[in-house]
ChimeraX commands (.cxc) that place a marker at each C-alpha (Angstrom):
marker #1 position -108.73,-92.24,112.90 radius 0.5
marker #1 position -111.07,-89.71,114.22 radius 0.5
marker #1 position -110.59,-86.53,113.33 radius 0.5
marker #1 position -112.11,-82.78,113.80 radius 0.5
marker #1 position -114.35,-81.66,116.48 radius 0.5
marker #1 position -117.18,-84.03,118.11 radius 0.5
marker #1 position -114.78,-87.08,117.49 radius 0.5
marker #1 position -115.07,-86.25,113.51 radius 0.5
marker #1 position -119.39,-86.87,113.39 radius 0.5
marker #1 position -121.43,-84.70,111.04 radius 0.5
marker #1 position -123.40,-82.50,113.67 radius 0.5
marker #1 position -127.24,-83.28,113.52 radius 0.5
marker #1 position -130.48,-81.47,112.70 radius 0.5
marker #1 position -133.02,-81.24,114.82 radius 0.5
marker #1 position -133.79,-84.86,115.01 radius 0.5
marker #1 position -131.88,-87.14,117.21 radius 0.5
marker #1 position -129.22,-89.30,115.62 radius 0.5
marker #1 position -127.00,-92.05,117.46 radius 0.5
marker #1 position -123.90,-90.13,118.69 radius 0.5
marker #1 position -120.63,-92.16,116.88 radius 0.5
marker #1 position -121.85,-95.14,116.18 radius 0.5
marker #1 position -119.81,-98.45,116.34 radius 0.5
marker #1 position -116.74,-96.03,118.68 radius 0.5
marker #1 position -118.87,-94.30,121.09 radius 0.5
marker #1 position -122.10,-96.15,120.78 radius 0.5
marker #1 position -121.39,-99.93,120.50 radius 0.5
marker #1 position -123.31,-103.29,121.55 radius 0.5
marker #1 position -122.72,-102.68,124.55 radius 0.5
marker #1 position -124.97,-100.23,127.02 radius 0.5
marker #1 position -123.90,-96.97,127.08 radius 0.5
marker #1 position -124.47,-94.25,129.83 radius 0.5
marker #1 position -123.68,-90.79,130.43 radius 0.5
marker #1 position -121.15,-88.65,128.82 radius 0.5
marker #1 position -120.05,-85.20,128.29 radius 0.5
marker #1 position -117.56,-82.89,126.51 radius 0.5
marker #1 position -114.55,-81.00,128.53 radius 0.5
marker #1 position -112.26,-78.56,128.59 radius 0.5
marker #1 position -113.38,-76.75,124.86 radius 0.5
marker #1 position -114.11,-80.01,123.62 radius 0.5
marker #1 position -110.48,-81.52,123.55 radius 0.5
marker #1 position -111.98,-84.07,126.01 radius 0.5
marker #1 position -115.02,-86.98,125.63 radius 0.5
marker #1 position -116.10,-89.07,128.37 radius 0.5
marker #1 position -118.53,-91.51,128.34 radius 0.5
marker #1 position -119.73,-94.22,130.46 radius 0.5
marker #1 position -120.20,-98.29,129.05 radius 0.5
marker #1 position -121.78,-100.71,130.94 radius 0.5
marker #1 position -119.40,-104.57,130.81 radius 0.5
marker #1 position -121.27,-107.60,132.24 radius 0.5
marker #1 position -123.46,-105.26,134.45 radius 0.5
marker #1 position -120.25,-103.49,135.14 radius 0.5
marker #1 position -119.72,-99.22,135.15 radius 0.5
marker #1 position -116.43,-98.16,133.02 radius 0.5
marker #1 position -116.21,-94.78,132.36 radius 0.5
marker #1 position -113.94,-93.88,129.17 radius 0.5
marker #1 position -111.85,-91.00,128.09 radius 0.5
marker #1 position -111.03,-90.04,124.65 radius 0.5
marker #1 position -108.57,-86.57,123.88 radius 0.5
marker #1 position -107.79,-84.22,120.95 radius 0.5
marker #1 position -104.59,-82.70,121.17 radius 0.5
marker #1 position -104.75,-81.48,117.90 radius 0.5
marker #1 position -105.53,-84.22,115.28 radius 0.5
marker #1 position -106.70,-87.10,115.68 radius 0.5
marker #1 position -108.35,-87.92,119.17 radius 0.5
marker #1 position -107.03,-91.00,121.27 radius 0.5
marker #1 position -108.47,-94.31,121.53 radius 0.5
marker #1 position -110.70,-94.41,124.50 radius 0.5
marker #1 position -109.49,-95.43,127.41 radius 0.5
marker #1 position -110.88,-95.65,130.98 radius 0.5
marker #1 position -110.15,-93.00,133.48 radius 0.5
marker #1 position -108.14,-94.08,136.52 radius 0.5
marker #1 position -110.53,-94.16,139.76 radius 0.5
marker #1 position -113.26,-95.86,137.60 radius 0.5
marker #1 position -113.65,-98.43,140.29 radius 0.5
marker #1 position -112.82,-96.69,143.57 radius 0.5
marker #1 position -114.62,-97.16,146.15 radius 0.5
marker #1 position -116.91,-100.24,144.73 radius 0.5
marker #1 position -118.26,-98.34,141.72 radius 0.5
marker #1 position -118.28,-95.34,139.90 radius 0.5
marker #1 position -121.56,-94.64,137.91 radius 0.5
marker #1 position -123.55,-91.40,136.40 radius 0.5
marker #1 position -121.79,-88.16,135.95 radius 0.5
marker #1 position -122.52,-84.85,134.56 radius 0.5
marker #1 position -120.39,-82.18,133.86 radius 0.5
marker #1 position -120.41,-78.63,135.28 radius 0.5
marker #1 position -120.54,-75.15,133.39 radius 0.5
marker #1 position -116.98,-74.69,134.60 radius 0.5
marker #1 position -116.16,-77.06,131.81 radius 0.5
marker #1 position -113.58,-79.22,134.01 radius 0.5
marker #1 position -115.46,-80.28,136.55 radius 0.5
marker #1 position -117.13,-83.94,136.51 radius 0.5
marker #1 position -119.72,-84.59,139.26 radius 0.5
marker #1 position -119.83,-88.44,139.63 radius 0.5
marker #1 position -121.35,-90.80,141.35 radius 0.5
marker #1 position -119.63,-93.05,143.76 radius 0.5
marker #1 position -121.11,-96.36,145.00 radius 0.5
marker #1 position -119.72,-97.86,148.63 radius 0.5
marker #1 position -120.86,-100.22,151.06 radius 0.5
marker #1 position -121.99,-99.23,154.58 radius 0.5
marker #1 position -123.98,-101.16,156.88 radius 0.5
marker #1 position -124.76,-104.23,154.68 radius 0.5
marker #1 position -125.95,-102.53,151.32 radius 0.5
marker #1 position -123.83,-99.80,148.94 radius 0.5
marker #1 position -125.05,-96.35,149.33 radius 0.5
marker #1 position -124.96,-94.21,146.44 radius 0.5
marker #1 position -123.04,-90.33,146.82 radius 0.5
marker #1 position -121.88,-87.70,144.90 radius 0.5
marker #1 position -118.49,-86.59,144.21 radius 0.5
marker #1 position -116.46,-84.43,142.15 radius 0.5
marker #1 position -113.32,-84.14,140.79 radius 0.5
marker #1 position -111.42,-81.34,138.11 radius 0.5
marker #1 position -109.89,-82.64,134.97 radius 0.5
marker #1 position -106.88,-80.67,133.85 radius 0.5
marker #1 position -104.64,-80.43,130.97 radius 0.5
marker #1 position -101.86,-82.22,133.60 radius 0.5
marker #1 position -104.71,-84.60,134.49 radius 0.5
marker #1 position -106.82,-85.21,136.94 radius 0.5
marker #1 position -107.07,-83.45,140.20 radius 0.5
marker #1 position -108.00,-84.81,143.84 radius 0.5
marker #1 position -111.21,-86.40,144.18 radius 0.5
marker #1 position -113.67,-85.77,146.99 radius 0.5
marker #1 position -117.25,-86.38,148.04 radius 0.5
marker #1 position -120.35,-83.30,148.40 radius 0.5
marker #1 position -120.47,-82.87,152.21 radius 0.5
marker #1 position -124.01,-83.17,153.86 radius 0.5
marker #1 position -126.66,-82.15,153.58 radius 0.5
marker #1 position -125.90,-83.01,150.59 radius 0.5
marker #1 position -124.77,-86.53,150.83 radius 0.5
marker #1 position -126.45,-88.45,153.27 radius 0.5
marker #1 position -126.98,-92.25,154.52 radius 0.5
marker #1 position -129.35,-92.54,151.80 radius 0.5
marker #1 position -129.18,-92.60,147.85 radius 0.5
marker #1 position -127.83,-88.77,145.91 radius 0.5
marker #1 position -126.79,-89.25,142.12 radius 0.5
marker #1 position -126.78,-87.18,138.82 radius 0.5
marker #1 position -125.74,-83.89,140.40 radius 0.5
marker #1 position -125.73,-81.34,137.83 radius 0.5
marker #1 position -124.30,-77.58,138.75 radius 0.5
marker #1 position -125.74,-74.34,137.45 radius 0.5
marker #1 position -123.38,-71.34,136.57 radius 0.5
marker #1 position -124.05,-69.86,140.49 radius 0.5
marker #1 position -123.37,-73.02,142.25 radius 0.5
marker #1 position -126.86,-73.96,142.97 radius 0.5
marker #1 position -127.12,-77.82,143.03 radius 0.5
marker #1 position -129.68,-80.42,141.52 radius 0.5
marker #1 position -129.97,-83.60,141.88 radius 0.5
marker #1 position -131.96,-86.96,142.99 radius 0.5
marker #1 position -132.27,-89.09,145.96 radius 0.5
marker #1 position -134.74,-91.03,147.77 radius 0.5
marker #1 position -133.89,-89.54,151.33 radius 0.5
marker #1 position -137.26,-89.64,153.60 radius 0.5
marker #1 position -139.96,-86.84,153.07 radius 0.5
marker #1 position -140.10,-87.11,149.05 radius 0.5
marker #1 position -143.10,-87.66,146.99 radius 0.5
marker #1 position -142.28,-90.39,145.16 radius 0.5
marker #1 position -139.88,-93.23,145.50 radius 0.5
marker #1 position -136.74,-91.17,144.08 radius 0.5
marker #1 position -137.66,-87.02,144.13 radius 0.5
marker #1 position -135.65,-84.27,142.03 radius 0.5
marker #1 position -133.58,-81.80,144.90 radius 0.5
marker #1 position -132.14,-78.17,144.30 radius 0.5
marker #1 position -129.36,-77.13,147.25 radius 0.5
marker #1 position -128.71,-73.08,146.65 radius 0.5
marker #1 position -125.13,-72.21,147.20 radius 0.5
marker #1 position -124.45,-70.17,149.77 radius 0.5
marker #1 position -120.98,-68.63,150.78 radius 0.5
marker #1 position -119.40,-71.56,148.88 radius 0.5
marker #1 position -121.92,-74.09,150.93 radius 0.5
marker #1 position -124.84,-75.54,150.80 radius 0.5
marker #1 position -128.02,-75.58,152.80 radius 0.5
marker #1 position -130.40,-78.09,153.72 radius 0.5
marker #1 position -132.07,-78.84,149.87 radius 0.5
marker #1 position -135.16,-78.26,148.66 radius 0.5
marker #1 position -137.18,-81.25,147.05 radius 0.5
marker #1 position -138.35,-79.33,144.08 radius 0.5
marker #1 position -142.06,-80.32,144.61 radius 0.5
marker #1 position -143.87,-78.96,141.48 radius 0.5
marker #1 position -142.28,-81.43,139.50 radius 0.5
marker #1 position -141.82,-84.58,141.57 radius 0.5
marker #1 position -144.93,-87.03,141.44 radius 0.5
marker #1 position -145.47,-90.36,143.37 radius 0.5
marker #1 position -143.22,-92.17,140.76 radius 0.5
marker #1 position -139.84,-92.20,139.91 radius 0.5
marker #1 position -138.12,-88.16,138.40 radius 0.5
marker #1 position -134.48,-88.33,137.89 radius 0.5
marker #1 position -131.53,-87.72,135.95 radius 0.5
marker #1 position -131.81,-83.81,136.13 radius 0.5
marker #1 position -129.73,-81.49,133.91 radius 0.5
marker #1 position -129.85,-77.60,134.75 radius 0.5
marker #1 position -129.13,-74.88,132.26 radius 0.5
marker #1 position -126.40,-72.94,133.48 radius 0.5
marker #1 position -128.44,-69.80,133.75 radius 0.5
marker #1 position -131.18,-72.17,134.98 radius 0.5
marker #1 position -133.65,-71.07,132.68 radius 0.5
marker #1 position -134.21,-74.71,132.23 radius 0.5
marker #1 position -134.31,-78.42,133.75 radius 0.5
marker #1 position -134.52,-81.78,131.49 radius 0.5
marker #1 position -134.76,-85.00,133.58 radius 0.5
marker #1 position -136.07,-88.21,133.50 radius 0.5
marker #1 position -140.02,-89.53,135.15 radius 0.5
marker #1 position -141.29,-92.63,134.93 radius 0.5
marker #1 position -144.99,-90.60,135.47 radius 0.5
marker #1 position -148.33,-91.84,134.06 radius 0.5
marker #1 position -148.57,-90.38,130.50 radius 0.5
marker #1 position -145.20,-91.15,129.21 radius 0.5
marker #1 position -144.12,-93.43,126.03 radius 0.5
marker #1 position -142.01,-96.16,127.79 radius 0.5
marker #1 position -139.82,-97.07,130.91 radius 0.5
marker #1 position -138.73,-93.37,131.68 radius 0.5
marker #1 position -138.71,-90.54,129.78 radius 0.5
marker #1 position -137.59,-87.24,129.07 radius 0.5
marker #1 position -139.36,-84.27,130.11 radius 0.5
marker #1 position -138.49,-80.32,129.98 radius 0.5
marker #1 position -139.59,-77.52,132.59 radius 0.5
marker #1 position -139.03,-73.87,131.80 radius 0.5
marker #1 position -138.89,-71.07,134.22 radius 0.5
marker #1 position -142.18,-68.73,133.92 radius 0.5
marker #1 position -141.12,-65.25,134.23 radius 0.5
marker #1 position -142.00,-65.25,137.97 radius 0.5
marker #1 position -139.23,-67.17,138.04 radius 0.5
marker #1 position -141.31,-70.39,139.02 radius 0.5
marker #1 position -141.23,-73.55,136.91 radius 0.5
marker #1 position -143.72,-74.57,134.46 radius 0.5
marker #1 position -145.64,-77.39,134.23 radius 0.5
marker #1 position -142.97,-80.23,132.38 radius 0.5
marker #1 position -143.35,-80.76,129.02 radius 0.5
marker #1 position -143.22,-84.63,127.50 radius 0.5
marker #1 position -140.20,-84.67,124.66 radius 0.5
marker #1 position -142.15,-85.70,122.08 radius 0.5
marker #1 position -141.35,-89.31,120.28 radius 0.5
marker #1 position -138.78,-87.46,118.26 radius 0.5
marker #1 position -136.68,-88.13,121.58 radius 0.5
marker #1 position -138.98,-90.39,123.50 radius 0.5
marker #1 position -139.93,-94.47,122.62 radius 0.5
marker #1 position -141.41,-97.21,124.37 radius 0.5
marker #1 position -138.19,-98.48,126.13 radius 0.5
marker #1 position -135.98,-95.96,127.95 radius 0.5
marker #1 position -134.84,-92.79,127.53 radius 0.5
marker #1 position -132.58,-90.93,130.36 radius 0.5
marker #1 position -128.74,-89.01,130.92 radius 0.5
marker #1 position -129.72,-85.80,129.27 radius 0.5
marker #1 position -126.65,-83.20,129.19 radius 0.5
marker #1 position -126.16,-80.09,126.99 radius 0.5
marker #1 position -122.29,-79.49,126.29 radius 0.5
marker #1 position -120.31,-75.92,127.16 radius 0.5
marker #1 position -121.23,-74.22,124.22 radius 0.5
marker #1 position -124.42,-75.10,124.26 radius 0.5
marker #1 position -124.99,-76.19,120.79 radius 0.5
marker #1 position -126.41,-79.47,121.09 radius 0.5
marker #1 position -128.56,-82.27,123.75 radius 0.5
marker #1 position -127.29,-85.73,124.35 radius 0.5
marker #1 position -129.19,-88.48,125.82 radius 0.5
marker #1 position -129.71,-92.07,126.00 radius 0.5
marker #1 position -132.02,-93.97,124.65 radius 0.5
marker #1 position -132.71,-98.03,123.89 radius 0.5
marker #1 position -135.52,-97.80,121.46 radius 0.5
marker #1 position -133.47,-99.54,119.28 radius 0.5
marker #1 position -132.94,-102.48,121.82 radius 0.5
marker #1 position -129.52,-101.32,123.30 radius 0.5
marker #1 position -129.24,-98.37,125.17 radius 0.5
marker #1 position -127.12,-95.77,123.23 radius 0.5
marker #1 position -125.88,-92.04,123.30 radius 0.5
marker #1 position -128.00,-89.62,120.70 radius 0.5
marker #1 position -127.39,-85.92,119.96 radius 0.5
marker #1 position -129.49,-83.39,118.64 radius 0.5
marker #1 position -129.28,-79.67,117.99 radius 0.5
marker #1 position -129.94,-78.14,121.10 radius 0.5
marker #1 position -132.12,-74.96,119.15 radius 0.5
marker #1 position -134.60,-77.53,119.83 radius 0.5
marker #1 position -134.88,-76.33,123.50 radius 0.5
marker #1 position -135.93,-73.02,121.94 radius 0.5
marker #1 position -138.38,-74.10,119.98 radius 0.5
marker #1 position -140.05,-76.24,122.54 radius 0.5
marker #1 position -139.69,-73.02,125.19 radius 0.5
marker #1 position -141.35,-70.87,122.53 radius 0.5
marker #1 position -144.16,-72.68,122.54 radius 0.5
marker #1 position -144.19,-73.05,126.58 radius 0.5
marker #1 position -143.70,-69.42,127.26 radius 0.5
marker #1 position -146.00,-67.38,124.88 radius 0.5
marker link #1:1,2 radius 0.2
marker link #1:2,3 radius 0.2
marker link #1:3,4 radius 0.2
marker link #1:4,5 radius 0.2
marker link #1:5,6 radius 0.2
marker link #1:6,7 radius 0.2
marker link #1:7,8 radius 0.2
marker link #1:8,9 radius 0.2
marker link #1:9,10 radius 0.2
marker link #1:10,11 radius 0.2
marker link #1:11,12 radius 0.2
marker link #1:12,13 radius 0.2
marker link #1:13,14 radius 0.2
marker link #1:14,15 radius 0.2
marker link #1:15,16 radius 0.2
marker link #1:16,17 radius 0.2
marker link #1:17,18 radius 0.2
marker link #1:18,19 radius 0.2
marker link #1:19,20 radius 0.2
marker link #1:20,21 radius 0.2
marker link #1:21,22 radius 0.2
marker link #1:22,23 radius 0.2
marker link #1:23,24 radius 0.2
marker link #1:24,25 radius 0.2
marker link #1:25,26 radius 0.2
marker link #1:26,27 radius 0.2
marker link #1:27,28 radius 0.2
marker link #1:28,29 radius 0.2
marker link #1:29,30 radius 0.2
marker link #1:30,31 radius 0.2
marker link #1:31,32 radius 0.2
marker link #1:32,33 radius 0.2
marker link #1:33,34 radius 0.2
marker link #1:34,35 radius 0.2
marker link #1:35,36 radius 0.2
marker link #1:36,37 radius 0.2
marker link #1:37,38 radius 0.2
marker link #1:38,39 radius 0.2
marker link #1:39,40 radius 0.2
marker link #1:40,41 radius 0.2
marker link #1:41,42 radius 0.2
marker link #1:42,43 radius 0.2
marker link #1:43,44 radius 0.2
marker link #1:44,45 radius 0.2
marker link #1:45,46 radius 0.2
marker link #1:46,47 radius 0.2
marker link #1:47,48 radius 0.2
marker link #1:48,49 radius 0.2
marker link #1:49,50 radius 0.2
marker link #1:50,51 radius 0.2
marker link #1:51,52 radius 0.2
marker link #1:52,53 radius 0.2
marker link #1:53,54 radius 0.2
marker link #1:54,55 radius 0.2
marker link #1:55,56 radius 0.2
marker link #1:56,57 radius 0.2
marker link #1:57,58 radius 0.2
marker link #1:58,59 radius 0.2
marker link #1:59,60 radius 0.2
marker link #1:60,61 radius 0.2
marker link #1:61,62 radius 0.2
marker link #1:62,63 radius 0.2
marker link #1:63,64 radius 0.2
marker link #1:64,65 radius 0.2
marker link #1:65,66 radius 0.2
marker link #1:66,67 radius 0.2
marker link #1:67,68 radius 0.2
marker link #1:68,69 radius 0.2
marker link #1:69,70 radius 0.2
marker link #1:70,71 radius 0.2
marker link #1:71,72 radius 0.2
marker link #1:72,73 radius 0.2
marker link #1:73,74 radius 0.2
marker link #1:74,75 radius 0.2
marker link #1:75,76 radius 0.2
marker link #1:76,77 radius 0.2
marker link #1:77,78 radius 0.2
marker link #1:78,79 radius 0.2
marker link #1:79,80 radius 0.2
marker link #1:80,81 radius 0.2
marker link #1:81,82 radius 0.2
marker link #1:82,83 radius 0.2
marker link #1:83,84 radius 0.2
marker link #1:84,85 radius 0.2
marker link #1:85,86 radius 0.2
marker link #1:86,87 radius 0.2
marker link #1:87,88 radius 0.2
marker link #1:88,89 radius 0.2
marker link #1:89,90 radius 0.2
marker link #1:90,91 radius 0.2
marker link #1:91,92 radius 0.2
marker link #1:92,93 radius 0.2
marker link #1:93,94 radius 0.2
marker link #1:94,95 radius 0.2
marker link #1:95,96 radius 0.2
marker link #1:96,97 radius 0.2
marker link #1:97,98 radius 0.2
marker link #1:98,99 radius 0.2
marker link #1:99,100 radius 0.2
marker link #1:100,101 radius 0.2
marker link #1:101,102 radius 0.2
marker link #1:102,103 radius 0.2
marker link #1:103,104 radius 0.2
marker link #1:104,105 radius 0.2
marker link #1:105,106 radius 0.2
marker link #1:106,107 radius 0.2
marker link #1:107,108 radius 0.2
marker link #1:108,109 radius 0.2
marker link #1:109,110 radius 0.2
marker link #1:110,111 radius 0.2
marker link #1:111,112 radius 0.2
marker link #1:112,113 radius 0.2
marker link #1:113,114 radius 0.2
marker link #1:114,115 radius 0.2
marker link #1:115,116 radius 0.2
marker link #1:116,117 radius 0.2
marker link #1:117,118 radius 0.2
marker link #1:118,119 radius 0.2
marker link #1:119,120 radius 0.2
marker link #1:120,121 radius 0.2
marker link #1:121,122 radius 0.2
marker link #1:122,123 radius 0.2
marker link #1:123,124 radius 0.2
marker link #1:124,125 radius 0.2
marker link #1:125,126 radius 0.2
marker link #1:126,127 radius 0.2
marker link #1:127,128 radius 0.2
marker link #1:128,129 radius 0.2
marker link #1:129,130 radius 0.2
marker link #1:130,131 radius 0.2
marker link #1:131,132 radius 0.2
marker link #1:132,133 radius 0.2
marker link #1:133,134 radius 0.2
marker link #1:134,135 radius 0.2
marker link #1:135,136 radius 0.2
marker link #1:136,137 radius 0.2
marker link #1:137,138 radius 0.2
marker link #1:138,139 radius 0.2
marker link #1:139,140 radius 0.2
marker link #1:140,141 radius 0.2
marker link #1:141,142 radius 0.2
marker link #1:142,143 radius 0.2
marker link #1:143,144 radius 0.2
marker link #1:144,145 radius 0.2
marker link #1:145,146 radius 0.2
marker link #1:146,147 radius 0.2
marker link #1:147,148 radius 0.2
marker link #1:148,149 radius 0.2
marker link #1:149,150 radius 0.2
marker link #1:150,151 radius 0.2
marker link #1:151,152 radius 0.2
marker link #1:152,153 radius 0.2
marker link #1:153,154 radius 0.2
marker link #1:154,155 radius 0.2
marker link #1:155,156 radius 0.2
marker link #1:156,157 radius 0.2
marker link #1:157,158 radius 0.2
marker link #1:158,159 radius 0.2
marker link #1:159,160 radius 0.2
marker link #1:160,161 radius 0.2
marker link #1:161,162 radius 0.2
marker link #1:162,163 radius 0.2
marker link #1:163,164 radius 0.2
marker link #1:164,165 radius 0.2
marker link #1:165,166 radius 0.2
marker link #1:166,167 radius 0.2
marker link #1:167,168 radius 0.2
marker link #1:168,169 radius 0.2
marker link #1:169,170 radius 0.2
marker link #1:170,171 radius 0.2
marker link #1:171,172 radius 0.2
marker link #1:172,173 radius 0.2
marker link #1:173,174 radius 0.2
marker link #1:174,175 radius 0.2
marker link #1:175,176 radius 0.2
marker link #1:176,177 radius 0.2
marker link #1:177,178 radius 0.2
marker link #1:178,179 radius 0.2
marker link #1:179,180 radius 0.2
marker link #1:180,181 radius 0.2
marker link #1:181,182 radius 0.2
marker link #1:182,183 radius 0.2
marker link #1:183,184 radius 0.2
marker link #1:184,185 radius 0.2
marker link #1:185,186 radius 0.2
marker link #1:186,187 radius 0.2
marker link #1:187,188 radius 0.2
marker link #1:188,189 radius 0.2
marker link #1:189,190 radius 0.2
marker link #1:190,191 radius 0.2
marker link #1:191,192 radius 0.2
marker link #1:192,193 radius 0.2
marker link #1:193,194 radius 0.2
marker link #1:194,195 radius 0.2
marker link #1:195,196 radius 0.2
marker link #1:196,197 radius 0.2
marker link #1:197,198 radius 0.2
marker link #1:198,199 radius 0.2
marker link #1:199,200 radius 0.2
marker link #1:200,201 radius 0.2
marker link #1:201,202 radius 0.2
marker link #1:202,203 radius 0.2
marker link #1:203,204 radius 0.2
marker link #1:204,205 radius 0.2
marker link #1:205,206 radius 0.2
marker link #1:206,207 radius 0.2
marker link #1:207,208 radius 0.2
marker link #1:208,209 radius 0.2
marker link #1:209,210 radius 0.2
marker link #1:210,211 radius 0.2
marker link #1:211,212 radius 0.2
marker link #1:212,213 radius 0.2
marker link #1:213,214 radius 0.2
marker link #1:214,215 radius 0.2
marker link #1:215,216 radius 0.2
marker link #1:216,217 radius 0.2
marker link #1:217,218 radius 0.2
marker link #1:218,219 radius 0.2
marker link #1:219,220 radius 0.2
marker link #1:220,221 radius 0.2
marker link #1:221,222 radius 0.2
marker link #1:222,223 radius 0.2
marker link #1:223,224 radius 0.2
marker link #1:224,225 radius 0.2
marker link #1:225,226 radius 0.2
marker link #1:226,227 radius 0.2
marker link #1:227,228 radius 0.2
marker link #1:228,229 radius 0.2
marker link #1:229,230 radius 0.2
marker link #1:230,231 radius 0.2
marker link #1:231,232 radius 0.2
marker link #1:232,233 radius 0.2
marker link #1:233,234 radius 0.2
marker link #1:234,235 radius 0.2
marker link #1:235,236 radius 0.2
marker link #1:236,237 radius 0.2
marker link #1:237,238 radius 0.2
marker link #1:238,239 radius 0.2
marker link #1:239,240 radius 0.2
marker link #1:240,241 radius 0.2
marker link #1:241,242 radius 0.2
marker link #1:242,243 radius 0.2
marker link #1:243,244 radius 0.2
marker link #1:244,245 radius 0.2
marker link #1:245,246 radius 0.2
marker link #1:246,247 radius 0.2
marker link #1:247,248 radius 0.2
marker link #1:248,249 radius 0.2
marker link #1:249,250 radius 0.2
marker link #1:250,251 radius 0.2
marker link #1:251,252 radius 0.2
marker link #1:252,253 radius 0.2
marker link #1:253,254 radius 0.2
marker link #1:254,255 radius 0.2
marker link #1:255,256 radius 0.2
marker link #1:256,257 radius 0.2
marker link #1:257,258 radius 0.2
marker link #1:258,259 radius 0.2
marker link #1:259,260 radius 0.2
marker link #1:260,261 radius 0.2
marker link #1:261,262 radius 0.2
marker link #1:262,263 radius 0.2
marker link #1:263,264 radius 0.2
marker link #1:264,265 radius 0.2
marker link #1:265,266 radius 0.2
marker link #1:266,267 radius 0.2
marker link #1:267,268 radius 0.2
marker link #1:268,269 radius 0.2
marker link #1:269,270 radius 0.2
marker link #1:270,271 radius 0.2
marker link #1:271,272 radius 0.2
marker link #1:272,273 radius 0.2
marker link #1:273,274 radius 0.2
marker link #1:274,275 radius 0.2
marker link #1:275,276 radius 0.2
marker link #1:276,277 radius 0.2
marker link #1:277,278 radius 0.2
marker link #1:278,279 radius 0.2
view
């Protein structure tokens, strides 16, 4: 029986440790995941013979639930990545459908409640389009960012930022300073947006994909990414980064131990590392 906040685990340092192992973090693949709604909520994503479930565990007091998956995990072919927004109830998922002979990849969100969850709907274009949009993560204003491989990138999937406007969105912005001719994805905006981690499979890196950080100079333009050191990255793969509400801590996947699992850290790391960016 799990009991206490962050499903009963002993918060970390500032070294990443694997986020409940053996109920959270099992043998089998693990994804993205998040904290909602004050941390009552848990959701986390598990890969079954190649298959996306996405899980739900609650407190309502003491202890929390067994996990449990949440009801549209499989509508509309598949459900995959998700990241929550600084509203704290909002999950931005990823939605998986066939069209024309191959299944296009979109974004959609939906609100969790304490009555449950509310109706669930896809990002209109330009957002969406006939090509591939995942990983959307939301800062505090509404602005967007995300990845897709729509035509006129610079590499083969490019990080996007769409600025709300009058509860819309423009055309979006491929966010060229920090795309290169390979693969950048899995983006996670600060709410303030005084930061972006996301995931590059650039030159220069430790393994498969890794994490990087870029801060925002005080021109307001973004630095030049910095490589998470081997404290975060390894040889294999390391991707899904997401900071919580209340901002206290990072979590990520990695498989440097052979399966991919969900790690925390304490997020004061992002400080430390911006200290040394912005001097």
């Amino acid at each position: 029986m799990l009991k206490g906040p962050y499903l009963g685990q002993m918060p970390p340092g500032m070294t990443p440790e694997i986020f409940a192992p053996g109920i959270v973090s099992t043998d089998a693949p693990e994804g993205s995941s998040g904290f909602v709604m004050g941390g009552t909520a848990f959701l986390f994503q598990r890969f079954v013979d190649r298959d996306c479930h996405t899980y739900i565990t609650t407190r309502k007091g003491d202890p929390w639930s067994p996990p449990e998956r949440i009801p549209f995990w499989k509508e509309l072919i598949h459900n995959g990545d998700f990241v929550i927004a600084p509203d704290d109830h909002t999950l931005l998922y990823q939605v998986k459908q066939e069209r024309a002979g191959r299944l296009e990849s979109n974004i959609w969100e939906v609100r969790l409640n304490e009555d449950g969850w509310g109706p669930r709907s896809a990002l209109p274009a330009p957002i969406n389009t006939e090509y591939d949009e995942s990983n959307a993560s939301r800062a505090a204003n509404g602005n967007l960012y995300f990845f897709s491989n729509r035509p006129g990138g610079k590499g083969q999937f490019d990080l996007y930022m769409a600025e709300c406007k009058h509860g819309g969105y423009p055309e979006p912005i491929n966010l060229q300073e920090l795309n290169t001719a390979h693969h950048e994805w899995d983006p996670f905006i600060a709410p303030d947006e005084s930061y972006l981690v996301f995931c590059s499979t650039r030159p220069g890196g430790l393994g498969q994909d890794d994490l990087y950080i870029s801060f925002r100079d005080r021109e307001g333009r973004w630095c030049e990414p910095v490589h998470l050191d081997d404290r975060f990255n390894s040889p294999r793969s390391e991707n899904r980064p997401y900071v919580p509400h209340d901002g206290r801590f990072l979590f990520f996947t990695s498989s440097r131990e052979g399966n991919r699992d969900i790690y925390w850290v304490d997020a004061r790391i992002i400080e430390e590392i911006k200290a040394g960016v912005l001097k």
